[in-house]
Structures are given as C-alpha cells and as structure tokens.
Backbone as CSV, one residue per row, in Angstrom:
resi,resn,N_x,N_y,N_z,CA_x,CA_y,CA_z,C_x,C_y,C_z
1,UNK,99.840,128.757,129.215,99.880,129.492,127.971,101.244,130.172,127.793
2,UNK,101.808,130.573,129.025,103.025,131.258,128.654,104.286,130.042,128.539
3,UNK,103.955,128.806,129.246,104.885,128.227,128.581,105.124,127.844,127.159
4,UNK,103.568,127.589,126.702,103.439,127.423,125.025,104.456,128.125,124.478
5,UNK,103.706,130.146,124.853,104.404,130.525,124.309,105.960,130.919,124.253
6,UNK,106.905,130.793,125.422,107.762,130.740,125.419,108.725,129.488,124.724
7,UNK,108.090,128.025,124.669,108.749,126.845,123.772,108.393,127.424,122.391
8,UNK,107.327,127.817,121.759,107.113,128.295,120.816,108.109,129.850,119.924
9,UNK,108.839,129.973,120.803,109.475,131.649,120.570,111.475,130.768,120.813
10,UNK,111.461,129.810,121.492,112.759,129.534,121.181,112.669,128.529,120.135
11,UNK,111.706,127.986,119.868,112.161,126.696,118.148,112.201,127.779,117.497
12,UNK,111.018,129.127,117.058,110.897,130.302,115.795,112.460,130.587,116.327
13,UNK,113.078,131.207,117.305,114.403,131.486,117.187,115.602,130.943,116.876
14,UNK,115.216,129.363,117.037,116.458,128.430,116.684,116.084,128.144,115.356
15,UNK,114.815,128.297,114.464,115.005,127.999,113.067,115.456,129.274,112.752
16,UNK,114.803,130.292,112.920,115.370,131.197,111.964,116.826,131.462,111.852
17,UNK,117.527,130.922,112.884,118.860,131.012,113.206,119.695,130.208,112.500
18,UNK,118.899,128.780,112.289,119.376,127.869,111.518,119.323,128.244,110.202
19,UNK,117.880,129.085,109.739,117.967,129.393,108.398,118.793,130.277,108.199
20,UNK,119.402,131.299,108.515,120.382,132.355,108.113,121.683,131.168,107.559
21,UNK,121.693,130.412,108.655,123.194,129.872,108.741,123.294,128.902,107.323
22,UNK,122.615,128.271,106.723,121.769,127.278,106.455,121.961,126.071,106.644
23,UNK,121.873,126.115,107.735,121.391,124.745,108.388,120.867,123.377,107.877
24,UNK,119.596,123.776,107.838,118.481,123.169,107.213,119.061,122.710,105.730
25,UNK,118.995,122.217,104.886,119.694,121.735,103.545,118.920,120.628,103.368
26,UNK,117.553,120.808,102.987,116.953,119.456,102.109,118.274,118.916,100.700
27,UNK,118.193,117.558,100.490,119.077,116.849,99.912,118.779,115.480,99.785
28,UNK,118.479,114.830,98.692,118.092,113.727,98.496,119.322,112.885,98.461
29,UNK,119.276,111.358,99.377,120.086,110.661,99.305,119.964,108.953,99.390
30,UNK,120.838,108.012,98.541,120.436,106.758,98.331,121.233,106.167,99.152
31,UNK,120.983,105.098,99.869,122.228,104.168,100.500,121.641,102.477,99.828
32,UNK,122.409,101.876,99.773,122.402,100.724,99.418,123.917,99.843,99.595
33,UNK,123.859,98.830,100.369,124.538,98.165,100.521,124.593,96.605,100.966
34,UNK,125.387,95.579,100.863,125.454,94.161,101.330,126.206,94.076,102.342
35,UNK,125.727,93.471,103.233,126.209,93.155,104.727,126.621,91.577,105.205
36,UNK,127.414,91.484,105.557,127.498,89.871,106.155,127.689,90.017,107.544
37,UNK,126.769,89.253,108.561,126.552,89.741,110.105,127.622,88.255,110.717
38,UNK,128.464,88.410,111.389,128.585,86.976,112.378,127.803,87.060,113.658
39,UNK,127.158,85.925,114.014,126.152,85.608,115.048,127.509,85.929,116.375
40,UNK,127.476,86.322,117.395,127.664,85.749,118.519,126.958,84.485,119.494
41,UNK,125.590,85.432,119.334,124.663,84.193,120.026,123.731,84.006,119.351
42,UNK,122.977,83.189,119.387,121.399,82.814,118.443,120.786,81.698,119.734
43,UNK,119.362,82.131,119.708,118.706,81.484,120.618,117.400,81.357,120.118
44,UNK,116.633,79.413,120.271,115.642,79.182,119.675,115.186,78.972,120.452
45,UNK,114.047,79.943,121.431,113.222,79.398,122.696,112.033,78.383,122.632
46,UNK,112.715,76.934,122.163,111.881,75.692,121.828,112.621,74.943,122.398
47,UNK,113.428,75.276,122.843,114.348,73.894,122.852,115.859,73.620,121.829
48,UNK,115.557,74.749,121.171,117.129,74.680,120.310,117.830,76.057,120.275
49,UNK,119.404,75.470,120.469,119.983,76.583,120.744,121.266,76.946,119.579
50,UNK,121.432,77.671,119.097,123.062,77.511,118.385,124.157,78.478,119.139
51,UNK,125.279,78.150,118.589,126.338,79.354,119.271,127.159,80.159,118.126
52,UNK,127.029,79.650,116.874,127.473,80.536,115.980,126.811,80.084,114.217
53,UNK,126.820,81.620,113.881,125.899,81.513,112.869,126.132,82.794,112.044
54,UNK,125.617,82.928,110.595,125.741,83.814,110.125,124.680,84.362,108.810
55,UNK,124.835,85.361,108.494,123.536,86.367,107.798,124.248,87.084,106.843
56,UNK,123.133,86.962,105.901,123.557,87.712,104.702,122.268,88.765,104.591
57,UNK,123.124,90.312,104.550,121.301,91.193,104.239,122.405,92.086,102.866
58,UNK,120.712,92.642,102.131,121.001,93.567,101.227,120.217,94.433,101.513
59,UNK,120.144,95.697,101.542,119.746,97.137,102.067,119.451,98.109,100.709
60,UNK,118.205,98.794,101.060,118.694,99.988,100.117,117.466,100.809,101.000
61,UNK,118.274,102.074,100.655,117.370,103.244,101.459,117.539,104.694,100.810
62,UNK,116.136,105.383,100.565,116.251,106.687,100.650,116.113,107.426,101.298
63,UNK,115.921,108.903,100.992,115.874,109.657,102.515,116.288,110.951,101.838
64,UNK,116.914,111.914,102.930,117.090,113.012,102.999,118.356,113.954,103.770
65,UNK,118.796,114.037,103.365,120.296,115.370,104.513,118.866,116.073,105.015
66,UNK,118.659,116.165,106.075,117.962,117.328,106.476,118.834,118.503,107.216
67,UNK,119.927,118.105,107.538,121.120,118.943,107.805,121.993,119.256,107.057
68,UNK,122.849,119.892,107.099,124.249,119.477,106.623,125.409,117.963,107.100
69,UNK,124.909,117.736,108.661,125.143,116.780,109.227,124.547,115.524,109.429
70,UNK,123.447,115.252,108.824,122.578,114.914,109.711,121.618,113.990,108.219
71,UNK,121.209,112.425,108.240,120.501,112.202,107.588,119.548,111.030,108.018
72,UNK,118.442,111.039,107.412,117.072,110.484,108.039,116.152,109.740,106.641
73,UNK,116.680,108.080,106.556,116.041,107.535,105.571,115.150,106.750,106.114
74,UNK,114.532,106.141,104.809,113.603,104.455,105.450,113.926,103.902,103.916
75,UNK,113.395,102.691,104.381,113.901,101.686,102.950,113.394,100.068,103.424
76,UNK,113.986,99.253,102.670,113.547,97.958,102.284,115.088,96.839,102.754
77,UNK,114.700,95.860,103.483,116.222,95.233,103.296,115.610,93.761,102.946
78,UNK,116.589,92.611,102.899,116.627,91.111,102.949,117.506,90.834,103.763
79,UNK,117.326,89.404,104.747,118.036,88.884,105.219,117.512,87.645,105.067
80,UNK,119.292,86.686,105.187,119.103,85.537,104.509,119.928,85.111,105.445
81,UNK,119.133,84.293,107.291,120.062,83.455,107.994,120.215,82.185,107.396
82,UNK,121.616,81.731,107.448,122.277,80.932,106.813,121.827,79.021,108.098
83,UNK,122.200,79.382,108.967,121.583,78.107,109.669,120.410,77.373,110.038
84,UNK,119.947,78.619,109.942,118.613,78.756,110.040,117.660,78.451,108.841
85,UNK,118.223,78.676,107.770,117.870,78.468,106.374,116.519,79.673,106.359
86,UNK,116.169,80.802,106.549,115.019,81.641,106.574,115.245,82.803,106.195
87,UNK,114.366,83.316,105.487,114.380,84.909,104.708,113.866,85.700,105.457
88,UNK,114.317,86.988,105.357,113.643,87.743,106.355,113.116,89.083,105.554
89,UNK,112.208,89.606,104.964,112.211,91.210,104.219,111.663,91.907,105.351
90,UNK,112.400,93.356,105.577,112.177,94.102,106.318,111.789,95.504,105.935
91,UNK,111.335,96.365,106.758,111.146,97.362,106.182,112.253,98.741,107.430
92,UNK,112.873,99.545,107.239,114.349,100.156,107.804,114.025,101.407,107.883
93,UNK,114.088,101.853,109.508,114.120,103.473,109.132,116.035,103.842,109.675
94,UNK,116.602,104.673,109.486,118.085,104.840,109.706,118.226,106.525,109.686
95,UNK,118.952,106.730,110.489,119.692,107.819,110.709,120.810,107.654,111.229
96,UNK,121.381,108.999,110.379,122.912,109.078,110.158,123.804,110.227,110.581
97,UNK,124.699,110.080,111.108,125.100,111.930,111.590,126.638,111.659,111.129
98,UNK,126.965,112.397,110.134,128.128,112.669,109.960,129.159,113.847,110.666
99,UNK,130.444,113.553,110.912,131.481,114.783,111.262,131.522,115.793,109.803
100,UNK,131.791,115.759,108.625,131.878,116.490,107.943,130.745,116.737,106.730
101,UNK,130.067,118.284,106.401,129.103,118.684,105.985,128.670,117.591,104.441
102,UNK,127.577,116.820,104.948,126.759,115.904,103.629,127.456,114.946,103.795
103,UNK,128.438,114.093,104.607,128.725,113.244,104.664,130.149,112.315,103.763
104,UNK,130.436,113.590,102.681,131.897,113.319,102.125,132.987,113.358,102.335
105,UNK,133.781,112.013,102.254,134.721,111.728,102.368,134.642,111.911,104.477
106,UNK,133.697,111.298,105.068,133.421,111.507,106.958,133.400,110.096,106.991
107,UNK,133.773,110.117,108.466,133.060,109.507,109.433,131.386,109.858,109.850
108,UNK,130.966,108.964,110.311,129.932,108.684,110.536,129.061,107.669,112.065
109,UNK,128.065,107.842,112.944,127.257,106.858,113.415,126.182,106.733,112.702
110,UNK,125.569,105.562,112.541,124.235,105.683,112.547,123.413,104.020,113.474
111,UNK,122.091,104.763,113.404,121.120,103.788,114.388,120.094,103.344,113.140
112,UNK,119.471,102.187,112.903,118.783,101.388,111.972,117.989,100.933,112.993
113,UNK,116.892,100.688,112.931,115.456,100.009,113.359,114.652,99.820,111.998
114,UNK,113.887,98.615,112.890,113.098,98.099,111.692,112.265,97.067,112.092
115,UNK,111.122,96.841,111.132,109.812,95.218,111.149,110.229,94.451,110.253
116,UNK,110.094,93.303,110.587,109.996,92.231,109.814,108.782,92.636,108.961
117,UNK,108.602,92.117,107.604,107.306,92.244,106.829,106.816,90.799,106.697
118,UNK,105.276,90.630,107.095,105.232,89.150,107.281,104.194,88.383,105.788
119,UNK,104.740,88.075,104.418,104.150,88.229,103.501,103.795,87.261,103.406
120,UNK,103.934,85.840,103.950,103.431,84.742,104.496,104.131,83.919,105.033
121,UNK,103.879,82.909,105.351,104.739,81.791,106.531,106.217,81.738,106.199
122,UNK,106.569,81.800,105.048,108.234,81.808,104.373,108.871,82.757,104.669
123,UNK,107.965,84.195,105.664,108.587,85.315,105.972,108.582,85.459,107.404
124,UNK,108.884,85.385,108.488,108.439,85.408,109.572,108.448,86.621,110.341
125,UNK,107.273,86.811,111.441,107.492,88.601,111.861,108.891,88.396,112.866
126,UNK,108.986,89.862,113.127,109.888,90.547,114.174,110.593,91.482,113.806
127,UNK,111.854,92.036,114.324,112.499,92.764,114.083,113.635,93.023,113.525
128,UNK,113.973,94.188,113.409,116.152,94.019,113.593,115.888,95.837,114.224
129,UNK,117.324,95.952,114.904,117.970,97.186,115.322,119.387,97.088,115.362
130,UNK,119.768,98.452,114.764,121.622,98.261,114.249,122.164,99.140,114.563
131,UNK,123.384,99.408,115.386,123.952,100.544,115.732,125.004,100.303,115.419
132,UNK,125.786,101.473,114.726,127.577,101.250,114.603,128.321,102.427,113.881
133,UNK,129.078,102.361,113.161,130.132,103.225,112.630,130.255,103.340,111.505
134,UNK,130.476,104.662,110.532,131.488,104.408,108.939,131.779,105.461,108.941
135,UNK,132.920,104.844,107.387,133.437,105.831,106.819,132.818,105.624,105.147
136,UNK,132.499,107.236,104.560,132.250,107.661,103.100,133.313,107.596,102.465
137,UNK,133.821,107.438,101.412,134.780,107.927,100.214,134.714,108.079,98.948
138,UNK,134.765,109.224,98.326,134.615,109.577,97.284,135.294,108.549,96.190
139,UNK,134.270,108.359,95.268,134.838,107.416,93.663,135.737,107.956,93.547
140,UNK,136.417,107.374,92.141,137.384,107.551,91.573,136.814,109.148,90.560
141,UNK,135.806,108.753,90.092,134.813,109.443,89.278,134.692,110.585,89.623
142,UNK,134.496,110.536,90.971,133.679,111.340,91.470,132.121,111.586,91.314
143,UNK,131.554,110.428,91.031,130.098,110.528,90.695,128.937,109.910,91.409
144,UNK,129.678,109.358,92.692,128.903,108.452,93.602,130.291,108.383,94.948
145,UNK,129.599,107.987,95.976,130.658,107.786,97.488,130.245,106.611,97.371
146,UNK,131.116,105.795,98.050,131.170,104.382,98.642,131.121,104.302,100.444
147,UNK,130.808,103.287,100.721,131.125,103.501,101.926,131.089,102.266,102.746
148,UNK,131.754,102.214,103.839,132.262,101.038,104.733,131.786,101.228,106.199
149,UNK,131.257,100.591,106.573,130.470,100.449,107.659,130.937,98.913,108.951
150,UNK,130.757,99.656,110.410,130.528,97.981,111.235,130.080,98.570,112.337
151,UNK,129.131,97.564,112.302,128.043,97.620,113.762,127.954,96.347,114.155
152,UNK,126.745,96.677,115.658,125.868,95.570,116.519,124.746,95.690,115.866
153,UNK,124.217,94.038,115.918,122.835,93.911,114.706,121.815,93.004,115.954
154,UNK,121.359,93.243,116.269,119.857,92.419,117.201,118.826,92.012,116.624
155,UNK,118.280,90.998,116.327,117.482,90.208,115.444,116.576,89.520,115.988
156,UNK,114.744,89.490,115.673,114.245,88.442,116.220,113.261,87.991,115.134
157,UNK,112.631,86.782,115.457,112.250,86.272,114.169,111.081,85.055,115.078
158,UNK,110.038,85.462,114.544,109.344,83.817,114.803,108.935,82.550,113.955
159,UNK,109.446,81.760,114.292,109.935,80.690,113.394,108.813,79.511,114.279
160,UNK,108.669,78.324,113.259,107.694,77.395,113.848,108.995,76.290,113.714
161,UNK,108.563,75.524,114.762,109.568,74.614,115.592,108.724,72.989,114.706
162,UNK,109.297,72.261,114.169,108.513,71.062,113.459,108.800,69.625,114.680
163,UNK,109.608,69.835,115.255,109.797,68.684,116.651,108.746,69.240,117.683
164,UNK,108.571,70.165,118.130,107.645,70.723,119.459,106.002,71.051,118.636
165,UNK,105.742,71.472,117.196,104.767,71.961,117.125,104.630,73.392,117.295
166,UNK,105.136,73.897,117.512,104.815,75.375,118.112,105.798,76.276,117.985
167,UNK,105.304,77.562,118.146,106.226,79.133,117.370,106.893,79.276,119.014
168,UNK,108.028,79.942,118.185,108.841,80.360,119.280,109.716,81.392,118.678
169,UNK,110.258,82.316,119.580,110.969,83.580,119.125,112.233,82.894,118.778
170,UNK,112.939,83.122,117.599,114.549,83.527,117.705,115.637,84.694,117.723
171,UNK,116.242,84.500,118.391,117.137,85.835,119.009,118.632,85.210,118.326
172,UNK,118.786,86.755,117.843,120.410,86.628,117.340,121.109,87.992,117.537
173,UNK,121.894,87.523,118.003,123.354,89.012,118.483,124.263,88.636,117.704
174,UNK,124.643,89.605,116.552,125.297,89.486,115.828,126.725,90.566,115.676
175,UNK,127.643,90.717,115.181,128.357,92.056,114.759,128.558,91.291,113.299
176,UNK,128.362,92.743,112.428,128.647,92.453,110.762,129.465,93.719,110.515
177,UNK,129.230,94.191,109.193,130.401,94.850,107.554,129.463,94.450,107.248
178,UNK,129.499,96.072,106.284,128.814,96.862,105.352,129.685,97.427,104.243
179,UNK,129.312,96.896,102.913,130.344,97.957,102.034,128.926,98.169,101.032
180,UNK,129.330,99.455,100.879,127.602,100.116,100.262,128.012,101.387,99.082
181,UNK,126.932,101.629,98.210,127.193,103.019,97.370,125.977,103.975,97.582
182,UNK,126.547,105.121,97.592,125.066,106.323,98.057,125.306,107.107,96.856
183,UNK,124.105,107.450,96.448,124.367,108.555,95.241,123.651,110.011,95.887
C-alpha cells in the first residue's frame, strides 16, 4: 500500500509540475504523406526469393501534440509492392518527438507500427514497423509545414504461392523518403 501510495504522489507531483510549466498542450495534428521504400532484401518463404525491389505507400494520420515535444497519432496507409504486384491497406499508430516546441521548423524521430487490414484475398495480413528521422518546414504561407523524412521500413505480408499451392510469409527490409504536409 505504501508503495501505491508513494508511485501515486510522484506522477500527482510530476503532473502538477508539468501543469504549471505547461507541459501538457493538447493540439490537434494531421500528417500525410507519399513514400517510396527501396527493398534491400525481400524474402518469399516458398521457394522464391528477390534481392531488390520497391514500394510505393501513401499515409495519412491524425493525432495529437500531447506535449510540446512530443506527438502520438494513428491513421490509415497503402502500400503498393511493385514486384510483387500486391496492395497492402494498413492501419498506423506513430509517434513523434521533436527538438523544438510543436514541431516547427525541427528535427525530429519517430517510430510507426502497424496491421495489415485483411479486406479480402487482394489484401493480405501482416505488418509494417518504421523507424527514422525528419525535418518540418514552414510554407511559404505560412499556413501548413511540410516535411521530409528517411527511415528503416520492415514489412511482412502473406501472400499465396500459385507454383507450391500454399501461403507463405514475405519479408522485406527496406530504407525509403517521405515528403509529407501536416496541418
């Protein structure tokens, strides 16, 4: 009980601390952007293998600054492997931590995870997870940021094999670019 209450007495002290400062900053925010991934490796555990390949996704996500630093969306993407000839719709959660407050005119990491959505055989399940880097920059306007992005993209997908009969995972290690607009 006294540990309860002692974890319980340092979060009340670190919010209220945060709230003076204000920390905390609810803030609604859009990302949307087109990506082109290059494969390093791609692997069809059937019996087929490739060594280079490439992906086209489109992204869009909302979410929230829950910091000043700090942002936490989910959203919807497409991917469209090109050798593979297969669509992929996913569903994306992402977080983002910027160096400078809301993310204008910063640098940036962020981490992307996500499911495949499996809406029938033309969609196949699995995943993606994305880790990497950007930079924001303010329009010309000033009425929207742009922003430029490059990461590692990990991909799996189950695909049915028409020579063997049978499903098998595909694996792709990719690095891509991101050029995107957030309002």
């Amino acid at each position: 009980m006294r540990r309860l209450f002692l974890i319980f007495s340092i979060i009340f002290t670190f919010y209220s601390k945060a709230q003076n400062d204000n920390f905390f900053q609810f803030e609604y925010v859009n990302y949307n952007s087109f990506s082109v991934n290059l494969a390093s490796e791609s692997s069809f555990h059937l019996g087929e293998n490739e060594e280079s390949s490439f992906d086209l996704d489109i992204n869009s996500l909302h979410g929230v600054f829950f910091t000043k630093y700090t942002s936490l969306s989910a959203g919807l993407g497409v991917n469209w492997h090109i050798n593979k000839t297969h669509l992929t719709n996913y569903w994306l959660a992402d977080f983002r931590w910027f160096l400078k407050s809301f993310g204008y005119e910063s640098p940036y990491i962020f981490l992307q995870l996500g499911r495949n959505i499996n809406w029938n055989s033309n969609f196949p399940e699995g995943g993606v997870a994305r880790f990497g880097v950007g930079y924001t920059f303010e329009s010309l306007t000033g009425d929207f940021l742009w922003y430029l992005q490059i990461f590692k993209d990990s991909k799996e997908s189950t695909l049915y094999n028409d020579e063997t009969m049978e499903y098998g995972s595909y694996f792709i290690e990719s690095f891509g670019a991101s050029v995107g607009i957030t309002f």
